[in-house]
C-alpha positions in Angstrom: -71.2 -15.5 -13.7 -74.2 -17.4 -13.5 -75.0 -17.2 -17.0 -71.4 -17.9 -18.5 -71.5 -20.8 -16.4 -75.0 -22.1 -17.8 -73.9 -21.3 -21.2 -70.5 -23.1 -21.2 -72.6 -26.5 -19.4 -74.7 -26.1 -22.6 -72.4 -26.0 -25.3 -69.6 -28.4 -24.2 -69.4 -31.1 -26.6 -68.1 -34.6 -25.9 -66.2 -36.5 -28.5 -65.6 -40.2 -28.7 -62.9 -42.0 -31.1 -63.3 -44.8 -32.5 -62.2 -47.1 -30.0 -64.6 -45.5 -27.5 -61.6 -44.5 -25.0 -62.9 -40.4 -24.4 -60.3 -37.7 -23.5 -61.1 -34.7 -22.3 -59.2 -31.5 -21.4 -58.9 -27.7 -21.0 -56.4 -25.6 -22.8 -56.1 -22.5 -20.2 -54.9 -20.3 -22.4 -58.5 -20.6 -24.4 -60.4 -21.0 -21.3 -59.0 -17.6 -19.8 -60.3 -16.1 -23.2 -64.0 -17.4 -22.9 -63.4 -20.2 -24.9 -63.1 -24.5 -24.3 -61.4 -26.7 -26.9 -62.8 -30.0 -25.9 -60.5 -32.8 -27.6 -60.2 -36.7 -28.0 -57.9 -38.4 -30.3 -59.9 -38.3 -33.2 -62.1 -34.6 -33.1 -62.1 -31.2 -32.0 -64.8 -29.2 -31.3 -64.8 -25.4 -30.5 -66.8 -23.6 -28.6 -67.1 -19.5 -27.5 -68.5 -18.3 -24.2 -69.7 -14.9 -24.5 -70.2 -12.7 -21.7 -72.6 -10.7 -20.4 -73.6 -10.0 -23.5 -72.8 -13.1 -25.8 -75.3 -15.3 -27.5 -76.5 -18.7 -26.0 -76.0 -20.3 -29.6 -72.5 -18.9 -30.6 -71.0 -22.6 -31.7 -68.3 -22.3 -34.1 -68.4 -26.0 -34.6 -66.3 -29.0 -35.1 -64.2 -31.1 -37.2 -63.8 -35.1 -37.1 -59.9 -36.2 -38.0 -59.2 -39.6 -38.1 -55.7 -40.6 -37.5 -53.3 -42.4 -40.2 -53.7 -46.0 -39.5 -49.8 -46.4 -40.1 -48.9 -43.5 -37.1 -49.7 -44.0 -33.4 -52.5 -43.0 -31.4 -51.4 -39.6 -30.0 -52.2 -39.9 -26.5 -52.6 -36.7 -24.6 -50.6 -35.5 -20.9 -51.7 -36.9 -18.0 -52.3 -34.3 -16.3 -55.1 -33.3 -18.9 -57.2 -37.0 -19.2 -60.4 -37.1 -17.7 -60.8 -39.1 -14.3 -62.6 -41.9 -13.8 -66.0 -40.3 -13.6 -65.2 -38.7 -16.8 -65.4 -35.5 -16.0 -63.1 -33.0 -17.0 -61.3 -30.4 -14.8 -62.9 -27.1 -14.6 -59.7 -25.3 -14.6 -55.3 -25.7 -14.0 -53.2 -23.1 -13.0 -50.4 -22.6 -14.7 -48.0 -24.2 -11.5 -50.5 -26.9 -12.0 -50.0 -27.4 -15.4 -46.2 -27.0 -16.1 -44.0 -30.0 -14.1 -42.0 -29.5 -11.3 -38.5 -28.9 -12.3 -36.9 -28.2 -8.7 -38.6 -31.1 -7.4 -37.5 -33.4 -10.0 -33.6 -31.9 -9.8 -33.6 -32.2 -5.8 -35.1 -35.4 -6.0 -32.6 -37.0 -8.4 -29.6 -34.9 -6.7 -30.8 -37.0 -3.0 -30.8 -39.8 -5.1 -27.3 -39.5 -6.6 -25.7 -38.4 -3.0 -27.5 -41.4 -1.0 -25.8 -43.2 -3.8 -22.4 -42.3 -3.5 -22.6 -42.0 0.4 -23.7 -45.9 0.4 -20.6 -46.6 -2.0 -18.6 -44.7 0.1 -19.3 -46.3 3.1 -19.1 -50.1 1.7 -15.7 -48.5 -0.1 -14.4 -47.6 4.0 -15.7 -50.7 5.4 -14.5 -53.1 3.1 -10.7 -51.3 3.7 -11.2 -51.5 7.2 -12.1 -55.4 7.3 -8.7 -55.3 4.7 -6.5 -53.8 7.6 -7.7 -55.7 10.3 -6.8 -59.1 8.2 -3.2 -57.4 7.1 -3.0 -56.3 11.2 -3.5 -59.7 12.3 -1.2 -61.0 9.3 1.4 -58.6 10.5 1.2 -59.8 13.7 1.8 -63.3 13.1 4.8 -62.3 10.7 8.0 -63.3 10.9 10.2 -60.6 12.5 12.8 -61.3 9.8 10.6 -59.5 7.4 11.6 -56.1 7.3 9.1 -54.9 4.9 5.4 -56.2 4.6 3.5 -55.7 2.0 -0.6 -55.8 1.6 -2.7 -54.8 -0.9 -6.2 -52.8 -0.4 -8.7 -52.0 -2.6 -7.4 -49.6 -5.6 -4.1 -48.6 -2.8 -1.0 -50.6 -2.5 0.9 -49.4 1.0 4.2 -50.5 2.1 4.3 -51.0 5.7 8.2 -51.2 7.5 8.3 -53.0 10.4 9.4 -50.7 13.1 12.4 -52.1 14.9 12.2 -52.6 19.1 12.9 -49.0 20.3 15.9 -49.0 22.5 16.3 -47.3 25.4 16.9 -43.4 25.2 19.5 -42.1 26.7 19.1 -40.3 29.8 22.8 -38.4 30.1 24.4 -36.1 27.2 27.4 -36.5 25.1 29.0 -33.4 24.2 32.4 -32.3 22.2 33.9 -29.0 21.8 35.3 -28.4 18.1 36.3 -26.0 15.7 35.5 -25.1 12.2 37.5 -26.8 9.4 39.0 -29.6 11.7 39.6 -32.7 10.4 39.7 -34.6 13.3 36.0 -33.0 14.5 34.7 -34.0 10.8 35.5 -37.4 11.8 34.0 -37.8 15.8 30.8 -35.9 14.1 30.6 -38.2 11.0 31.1 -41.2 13.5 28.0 -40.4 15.8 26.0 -39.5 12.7 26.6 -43.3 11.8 25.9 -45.0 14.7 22.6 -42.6 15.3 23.7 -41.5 18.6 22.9 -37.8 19.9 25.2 -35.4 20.6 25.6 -31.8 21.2 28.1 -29.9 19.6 30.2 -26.7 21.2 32.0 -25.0 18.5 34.2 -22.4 19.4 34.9 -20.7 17.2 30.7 -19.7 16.5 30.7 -19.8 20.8 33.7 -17.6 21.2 32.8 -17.5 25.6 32.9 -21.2 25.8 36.5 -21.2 24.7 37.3 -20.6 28.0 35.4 -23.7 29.5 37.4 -25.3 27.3 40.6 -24.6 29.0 39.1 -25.0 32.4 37.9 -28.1 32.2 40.8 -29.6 30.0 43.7 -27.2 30.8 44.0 -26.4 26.8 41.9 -25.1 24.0 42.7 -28.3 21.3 39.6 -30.0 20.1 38.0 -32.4 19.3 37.4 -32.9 23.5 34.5 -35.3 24.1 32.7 -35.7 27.2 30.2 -38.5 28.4 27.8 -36.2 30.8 30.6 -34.3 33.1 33.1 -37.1 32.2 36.1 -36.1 29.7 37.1 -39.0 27.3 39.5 -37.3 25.4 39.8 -36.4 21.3 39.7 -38.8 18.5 42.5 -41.1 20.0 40.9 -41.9 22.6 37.8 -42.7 20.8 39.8 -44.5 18.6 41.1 -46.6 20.9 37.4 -47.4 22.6 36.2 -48.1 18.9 39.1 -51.0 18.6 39.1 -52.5 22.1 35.5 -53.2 22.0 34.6 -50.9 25.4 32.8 -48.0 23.6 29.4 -49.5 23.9 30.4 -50.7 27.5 31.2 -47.4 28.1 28.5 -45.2 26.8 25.7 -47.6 28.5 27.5 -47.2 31.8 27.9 -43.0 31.7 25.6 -42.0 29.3 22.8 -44.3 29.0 21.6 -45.2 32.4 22.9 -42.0 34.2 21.8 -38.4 33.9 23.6 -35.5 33.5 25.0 -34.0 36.3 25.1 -30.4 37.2 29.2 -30.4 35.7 27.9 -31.4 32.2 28.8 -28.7 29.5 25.5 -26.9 29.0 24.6 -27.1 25.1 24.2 -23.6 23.6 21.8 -21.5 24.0 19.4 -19.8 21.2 19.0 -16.4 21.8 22.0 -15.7 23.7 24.0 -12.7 22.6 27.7 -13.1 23.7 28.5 -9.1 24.8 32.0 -8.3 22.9 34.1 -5.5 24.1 33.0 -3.3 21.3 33.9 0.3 21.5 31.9 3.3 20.3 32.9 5.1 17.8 34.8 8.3 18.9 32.0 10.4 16.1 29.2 8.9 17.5 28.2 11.7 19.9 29.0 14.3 16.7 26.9 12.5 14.6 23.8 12.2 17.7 24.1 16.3 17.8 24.3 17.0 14.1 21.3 14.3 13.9 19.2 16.7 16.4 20.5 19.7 15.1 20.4 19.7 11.1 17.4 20.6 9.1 16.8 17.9 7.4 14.4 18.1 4.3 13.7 17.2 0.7 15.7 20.4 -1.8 15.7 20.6 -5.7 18.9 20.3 -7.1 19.0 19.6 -11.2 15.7 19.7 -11.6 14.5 16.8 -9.6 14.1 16.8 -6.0 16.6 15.2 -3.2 15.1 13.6 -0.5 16.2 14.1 3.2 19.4 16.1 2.5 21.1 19.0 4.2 23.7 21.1 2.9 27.4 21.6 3.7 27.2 25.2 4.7 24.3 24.4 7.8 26.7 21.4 8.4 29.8 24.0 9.2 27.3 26.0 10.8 26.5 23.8 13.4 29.2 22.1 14.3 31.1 25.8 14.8 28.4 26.7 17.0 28.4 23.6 19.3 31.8 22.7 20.0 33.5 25.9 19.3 35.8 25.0 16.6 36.9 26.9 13.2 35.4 26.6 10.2 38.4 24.1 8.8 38.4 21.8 11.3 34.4 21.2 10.8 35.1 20.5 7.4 37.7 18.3 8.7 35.1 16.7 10.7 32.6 16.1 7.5 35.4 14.3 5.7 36.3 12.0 8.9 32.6 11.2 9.3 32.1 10.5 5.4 34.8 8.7 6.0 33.4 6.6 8.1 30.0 6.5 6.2 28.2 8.5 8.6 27.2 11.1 5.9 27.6 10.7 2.2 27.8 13.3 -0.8 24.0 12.7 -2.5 25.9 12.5 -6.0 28.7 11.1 -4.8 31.2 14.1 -6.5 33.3 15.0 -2.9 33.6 13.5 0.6 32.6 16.9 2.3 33.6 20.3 1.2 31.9 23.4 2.8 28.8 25.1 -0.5 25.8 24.6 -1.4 26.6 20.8 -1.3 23.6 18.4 -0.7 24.5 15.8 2.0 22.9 13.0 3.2 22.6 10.3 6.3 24.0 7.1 5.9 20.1 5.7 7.4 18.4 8.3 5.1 19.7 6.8 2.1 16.7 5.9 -0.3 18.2 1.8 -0.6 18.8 1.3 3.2 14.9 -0.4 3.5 15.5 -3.1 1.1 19.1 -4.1 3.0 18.5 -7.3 4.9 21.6 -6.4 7.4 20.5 -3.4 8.1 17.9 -3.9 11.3 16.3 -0.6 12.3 19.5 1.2 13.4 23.0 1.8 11.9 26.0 -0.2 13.8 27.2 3.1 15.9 30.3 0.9 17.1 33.5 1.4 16.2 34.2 -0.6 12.6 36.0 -4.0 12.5 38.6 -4.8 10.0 37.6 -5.9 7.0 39.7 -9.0 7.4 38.2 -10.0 10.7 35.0 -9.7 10.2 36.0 -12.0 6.9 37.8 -14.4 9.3 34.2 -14.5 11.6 31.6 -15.1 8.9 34.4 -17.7 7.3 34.2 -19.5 10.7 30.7 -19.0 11.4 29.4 -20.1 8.0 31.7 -23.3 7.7 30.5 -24.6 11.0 27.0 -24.3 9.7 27.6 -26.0 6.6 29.6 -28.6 8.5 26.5 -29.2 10.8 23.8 -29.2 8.1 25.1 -29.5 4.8 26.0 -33.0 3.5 29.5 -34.2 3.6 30.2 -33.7 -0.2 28.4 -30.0 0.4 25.7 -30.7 -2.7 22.5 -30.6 -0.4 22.0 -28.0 1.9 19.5 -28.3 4.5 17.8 -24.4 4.9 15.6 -25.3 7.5 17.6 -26.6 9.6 19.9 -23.7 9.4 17.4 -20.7 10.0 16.2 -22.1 12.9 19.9 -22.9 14.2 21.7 -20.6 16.5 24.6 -20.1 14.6 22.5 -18.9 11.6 21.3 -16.4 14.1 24.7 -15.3 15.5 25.4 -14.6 11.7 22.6 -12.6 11.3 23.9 -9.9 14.0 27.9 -10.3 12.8 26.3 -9.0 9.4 25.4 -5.7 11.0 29.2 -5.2 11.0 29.6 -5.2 7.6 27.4 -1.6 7.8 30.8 0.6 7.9 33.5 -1.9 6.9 36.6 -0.5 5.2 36.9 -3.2 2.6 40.0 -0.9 0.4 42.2 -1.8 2.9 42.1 -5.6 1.7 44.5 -6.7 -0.4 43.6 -8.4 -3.9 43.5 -12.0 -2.8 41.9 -10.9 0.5 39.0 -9.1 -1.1 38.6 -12.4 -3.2 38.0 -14.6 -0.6 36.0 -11.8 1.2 33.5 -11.2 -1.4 33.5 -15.3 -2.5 32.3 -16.0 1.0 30.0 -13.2 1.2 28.4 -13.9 -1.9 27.6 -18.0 -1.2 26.5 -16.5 2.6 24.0 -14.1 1.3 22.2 -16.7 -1.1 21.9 -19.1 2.0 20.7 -16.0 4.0 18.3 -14.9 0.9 17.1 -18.8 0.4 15.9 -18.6 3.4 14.7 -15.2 3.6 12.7 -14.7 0.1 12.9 -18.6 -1.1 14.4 -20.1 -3.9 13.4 -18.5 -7.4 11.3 -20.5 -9.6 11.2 -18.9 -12.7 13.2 -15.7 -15.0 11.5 -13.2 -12.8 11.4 -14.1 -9.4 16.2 -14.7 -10.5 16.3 -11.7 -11.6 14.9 -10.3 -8.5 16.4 -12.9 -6.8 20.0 -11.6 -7.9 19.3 -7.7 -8.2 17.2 -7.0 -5.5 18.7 -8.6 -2.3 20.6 -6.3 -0.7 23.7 -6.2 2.1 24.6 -2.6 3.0 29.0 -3.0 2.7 30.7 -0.2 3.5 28.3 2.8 3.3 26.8 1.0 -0.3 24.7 -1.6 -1.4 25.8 -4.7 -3.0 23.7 -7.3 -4.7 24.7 -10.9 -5.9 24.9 -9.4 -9.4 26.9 -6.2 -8.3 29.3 -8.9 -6.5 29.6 -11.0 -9.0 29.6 -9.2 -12.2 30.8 -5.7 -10.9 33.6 -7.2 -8.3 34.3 -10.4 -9.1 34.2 -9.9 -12.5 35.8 -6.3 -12.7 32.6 -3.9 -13.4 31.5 -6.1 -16.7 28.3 -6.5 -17.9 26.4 -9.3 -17.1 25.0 -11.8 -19.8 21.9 -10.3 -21.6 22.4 -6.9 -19.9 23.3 -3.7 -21.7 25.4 -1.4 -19.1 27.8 -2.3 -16.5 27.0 -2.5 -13.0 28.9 0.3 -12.1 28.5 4.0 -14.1 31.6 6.6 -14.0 32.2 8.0 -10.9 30.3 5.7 -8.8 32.5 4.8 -5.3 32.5 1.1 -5.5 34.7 1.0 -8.3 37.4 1.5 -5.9 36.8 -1.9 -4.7 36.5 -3.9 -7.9 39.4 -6.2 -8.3 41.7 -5.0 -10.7 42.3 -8.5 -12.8 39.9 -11.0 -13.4 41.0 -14.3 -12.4 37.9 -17.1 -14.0 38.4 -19.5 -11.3 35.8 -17.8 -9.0 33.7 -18.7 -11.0 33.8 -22.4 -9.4 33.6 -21.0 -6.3 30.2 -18.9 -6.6 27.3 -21.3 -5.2 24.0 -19.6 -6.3 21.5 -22.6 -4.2 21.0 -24.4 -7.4 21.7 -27.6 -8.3 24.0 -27.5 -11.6 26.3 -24.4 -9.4 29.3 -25.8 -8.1 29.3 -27.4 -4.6 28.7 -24.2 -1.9 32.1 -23.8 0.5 34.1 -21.3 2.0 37.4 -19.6 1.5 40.5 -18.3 3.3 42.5 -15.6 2.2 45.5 -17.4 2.5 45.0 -19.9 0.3 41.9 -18.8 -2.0 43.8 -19.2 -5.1 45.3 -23.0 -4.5 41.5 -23.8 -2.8 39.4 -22.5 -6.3 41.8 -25.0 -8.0 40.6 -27.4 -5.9 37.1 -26.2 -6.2 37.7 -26.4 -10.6 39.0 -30.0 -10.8 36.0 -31.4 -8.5 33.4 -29.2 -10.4 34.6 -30.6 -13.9 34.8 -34.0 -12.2 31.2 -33.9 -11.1 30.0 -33.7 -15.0 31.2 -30.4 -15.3 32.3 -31.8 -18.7 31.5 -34.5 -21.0 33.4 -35.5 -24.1 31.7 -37.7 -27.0 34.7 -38.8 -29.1 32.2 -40.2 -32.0 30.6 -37.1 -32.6 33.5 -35.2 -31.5 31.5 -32.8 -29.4 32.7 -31.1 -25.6 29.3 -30.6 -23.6 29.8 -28.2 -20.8 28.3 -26.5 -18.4 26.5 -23.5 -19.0 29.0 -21.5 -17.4 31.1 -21.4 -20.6 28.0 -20.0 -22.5 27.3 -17.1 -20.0 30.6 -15.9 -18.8 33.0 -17.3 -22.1 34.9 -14.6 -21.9 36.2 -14.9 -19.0 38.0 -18.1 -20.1 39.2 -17.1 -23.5 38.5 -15.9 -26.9 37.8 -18.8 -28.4 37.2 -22.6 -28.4 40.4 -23.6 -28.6 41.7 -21.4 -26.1 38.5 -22.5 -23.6 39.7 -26.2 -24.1 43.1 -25.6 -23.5 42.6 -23.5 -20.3 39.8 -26.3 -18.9 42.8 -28.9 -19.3 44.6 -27.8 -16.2 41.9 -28.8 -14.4 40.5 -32.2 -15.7 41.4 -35.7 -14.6 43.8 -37.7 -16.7 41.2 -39.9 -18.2 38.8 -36.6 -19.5 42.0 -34.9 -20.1 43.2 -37.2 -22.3 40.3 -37.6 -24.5 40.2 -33.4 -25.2 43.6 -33.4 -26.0 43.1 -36.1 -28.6 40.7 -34.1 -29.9 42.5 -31.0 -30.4 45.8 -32.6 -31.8 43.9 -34.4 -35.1 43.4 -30.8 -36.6 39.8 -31.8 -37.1 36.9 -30.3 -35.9 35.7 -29.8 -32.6 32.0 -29.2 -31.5 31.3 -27.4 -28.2 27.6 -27.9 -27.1 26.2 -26.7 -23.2 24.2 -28.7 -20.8 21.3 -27.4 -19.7 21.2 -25.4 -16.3 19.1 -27.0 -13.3 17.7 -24.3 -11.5 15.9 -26.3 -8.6 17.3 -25.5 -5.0 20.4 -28.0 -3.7 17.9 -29.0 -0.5 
């Protein structure tokens, strides 16, 4: 080491340029070889360090280049000039050597975040010292002002001067009504207006509080308003406050400044389950027996394999051998309970007969998961009409659209309605619909039935799965939510297109709802009449306005529900290019309507003002041409 040392002291040569400034510096890659390249601006010189074994006169020598008088002195790093002794490093690591890119990157990345921090601080205080001025502006406003407006920097706000609160009040007005009364619309629309609270006791959704009612006014008409326990009266006697000026005078002296006494009606209560006097069905304790008692399995039958079945001959079986009967009479008993859609054929060929026949569980049916009414257990109590339970969820649904629906029925508020009780007390009247008999409904009674079940089960699947946003999430939308009715399962498609409709296919499908022999057939209307068609609300926005039906009067009340759908730019008619637009409606479902344009037209007249009326018919009496175009379909949610 000693002698490499001596060797390189020797041989190191210095170089000076022309301008006498000297720059020295190692090149480690040669030095970790044996070998310095001492450099200045102007000369190199090379020289070799041997070993143990090199020669102390091993110079290669050196070369003197003079740089082009027109190019700039090359000046070397800094890292490799000589200090100010002019002595040049012995050695640099390579970390030495090569700059420090992490430090330079965190350095400039502190730099650029104290930056932006400072600007966003000057940015905060400089809106602050804004609001304070605009707070003290606002202050010294006029009151007049309703509306103030400031600007900050880069935001423009709109402040609205909030009016003096007035005092709450501490009693409770209440009124009893029922659904689809006039005179109830009107007391309810008149404490909308004036913002006053009020609790409303509808009986025919609160079926028990018909007869507090009666008690407290010695009948069952309504409206009956009461100010805390005190009764006022209907809408005569508010009426009559209203005109003579003492309505305010009176609802400050009983409701305002005085609490409800113990005698007030209490409002309803969420949660509360008014206790019918259901029966049980008669087959019930059958059905629990043949439930413990039937092997119940998966079999092959036509070479695929039947889930949770059992067959008719272990059916006869058993029900000889518990209750002691012959072997017709427990076939008589499958039929009553397939009857009753406690069991059903798998294939749906027979209601029971005594074979080799699979049956199967009305609760072991493979669709009964995706049915929202179905809640964990099947309805074991004995079934409702048909037309009654129609008449409940007719009632039920009107008072909820009469409570949170708008008054022309175009905007529906969903949240309000899921979290309201009579939402809820639908949600259980459903269950009903489990084991319904709907073929005992006449043909304008299974109309309205299925009209009101269909715009009930959209708000119920609204809320439930949401509204669909796209061609997917409608078709699952319309396919996939399911009611259990009657022992079957019923979409908004199979209702509409397979019911409604008369089993035809929907647009862009290929086969009909339902196939040959399926059991639902039997409850398809038999003629297609294309007014229901204004009377299917789907939660969308182009669908005609959602309401509800009565049996009595369906046909008169879709007429009704036509002329204010066309009214409400279900048509337009352009007399200089002599073109209809119309809703898409006519483009899915034209056949419904008639065979062709002319036909269409003339069927829509029945049902159009005089004004749009007039303007179609002088259209189609010219003999000349006549366009038909379709407006496009809004899909966003009425909310």
């Amino acid at each position: 080491m000693g002698s490499e040392a001596d060797d390189t002291k020797n041989d190191a040569v210095q170089l000076q340029s022309n301008n006498q400034l000297q720059t020295h510096f190692v090149l480690p890659e040669n030095h970790a070889n044996g070998q310095e390249t001492v450099t200045n601006n102007n000369q190199i010189t090379s020289s070799r360090h041997g070993g143990a074994n090199s020669k102390n006169d091993d110079t290669i020598g050196f070369m003197f280049i003079p740089h082009h008088s027109l190019l700039p002195v090359p000046v070397p790093p800094q890292i490799y000039q000589t200090n100010k002794n002019n002595e040049s490093p012995t050695s640099l690591s390579v970390a030495e050597t090569m700059p420090d890119f992490g430090t330079f990157i965190r350095q400039r990345s502190n730099d650029l975040s104290a930056a932006i921090a400072k600007r966003v601080s000057s940015f905060r205080q400089s809106m602050e010292d804004n609001l304070n001025s605009n707070e003290v502006e606002i202050e010294n406003n006029d009151r007049s002002h309703e509306v103030t407006e400031y600007n900050l920097s880069g935001l423009k706000v709109f402040v609205k001067v909030k009016p003096e609160e007035e005092s709450e009040m501490k009693g409770r007005i209440t009124f009893f009504s029922r659904s689809g009364c006039r005179d109830c619309t009107a007391v309810r629309r008149f404490f909308k207006e004036k913002e006053i609270k009020f609790v409303e006791i509808n009986v025919d959704v609160f079926r028990e509080r018909e007869k507090e009612l009666r008690e407290r006014t010695g009948n069952v008409t309504v409206p009956m308003i009461f100010f805390n326990e005190k009764l006022i009266g209907g809408l005569v006697a508010l009426n009559s406050l209203r005109n003579s000026g003492e309505f305010e005078r009176r609802l400050t002296e009983m409701v305002v400044e005085k609490f409800a006494g113990d005698d007030t009606p209490l409002p309803p209560v969420y949660g509360y389950d008014y206790v019918e006097d259901d029966r049980t069905d008669e087959m019930v304790g059958v059905v629990r027996i043949l439930r413990e008692k039937l092997l119940i399995q998966d079999r092959l039958r036509r070479m695929k394999i039947v889930k949770n079945c059992f067959e008719g001959n272990e059916f006869v079986e058993v029900v000889v051998q518990h209750f002691k009967c012959a072997r017709n009479e427990a076939v008589d008993i499958g039929k009553e309970l397939s009857r009753k859609h406690f069991i059903h054929h798998v294939f749906g060929e027979n209601d029971f007969e005594e074979g080799n026949h699979f049956y199967r569980f009305l609760e072991h049916e493979p669709f009964i998961p995706k049915c929202f009414n179905f809640h964990g257990a099947l309805n074991d109590k004995e079934p409702k009409t048909a037309a009654s339970i129609c008449e409940r969820l007719t009632k039920i649904m009107s008072a909820i659209l009469e409570s949170y629906a708008s008054d022309d029925r175009q905007h529906v508020d969903y949240g309000a309605i899921s979290k309201s009780e009579e939402f809820r007390r639908y949600l259980n009247m459903t269950q009903d619909l489990q084991r319904v008999n709907i073929c005992e409904l006449s043909e304008n009674e299974k109309l309205a039935f299925f009209l009101n079940l269909y715009n009930a089960m959209v708000i119920h699947a609204v809320i439930s799965v949401g509204s669909p946003e796209g061609i997917i999430d409608r078709r699952s939308f319309f396919n996939d939510f399911l009611y259990l009715i009657g022992g079957h399962p019923y979409s908004l498609s199979i209702i509409e297109n397979g019911i409604l409709r008369c089993n035809q296919r929907s647009p862009y499908a290929l086969m009909k709802p339902f196939s040959t022999g399926d059991r639902r057939l039997e409850v398809a209307l038999v003629k297609l009449n294309p007014l229901f068609h204004f009377g299917l609300c789907n939660g969308t926005k182009s669908s005609p306005n959602v309401r509800f039906f009565s049996p009595n009067r369906v046909v008169d009340e879709l007429r009704g529900a036509a002329r204010e759908f066309f009214e409400n730019d279900g048509i337009e008619v352009d007399l200089e290019r002599r073109t209809v637009h119309l809703a898409c409606i006519f483009k899915w479902f034209g056949g419904d309507f008639g065979q062709d344009k002319d036909m269409l037209l003339k069927w829509i007249l029945n049902y159009l003002n005089p004004n749009k009326a007039g303007l179609v018919t002088h259209l189609l009496s010219d003999n000349g041409p006549v366009n038909i175009s379709y407006q496009n379909f809004d899909w966003s949610i009425n909310s």
